[in-house]
N, C-alpha and C positions, 0 to 999 in steps of 0.2 A: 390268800392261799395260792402257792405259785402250783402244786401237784391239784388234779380235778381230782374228785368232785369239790368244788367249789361251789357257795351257794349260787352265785351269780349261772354258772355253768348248769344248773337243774334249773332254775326260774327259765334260765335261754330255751332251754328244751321242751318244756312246755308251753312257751309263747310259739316257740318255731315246730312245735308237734312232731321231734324228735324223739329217740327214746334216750333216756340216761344212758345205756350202757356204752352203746355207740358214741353218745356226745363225750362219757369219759375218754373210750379208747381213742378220738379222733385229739382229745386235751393231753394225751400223758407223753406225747414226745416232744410239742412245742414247752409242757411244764418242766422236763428234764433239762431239755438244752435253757431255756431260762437260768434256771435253777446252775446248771454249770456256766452258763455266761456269770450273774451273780456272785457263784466262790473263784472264779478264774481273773474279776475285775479287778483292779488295784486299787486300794482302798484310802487314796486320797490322795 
């Protein structure tokens, strides 16, 4: 999953005694630009 929550992104949270909502909002703007690098690539 490129946009959080991702499972991996809640397991992190509770190893690192984070809380989810924070760990989302700190994931959803590196998911985005991902997410547009991805449809912006040239596709071969």
């Amino acid at each position: 999953m490129i946009i959080p929550p991702s499972a991996m992104l809640i397991i992190y949270s509770f190893v690192a005694e984070q809380s989810v909502g924070e760990m989302f909002l700190a994931g959803v703007v590196p998911g985005i630009l991902l997410a547009v690098a991805y449809v912006g690539s040239p596709s071969g």
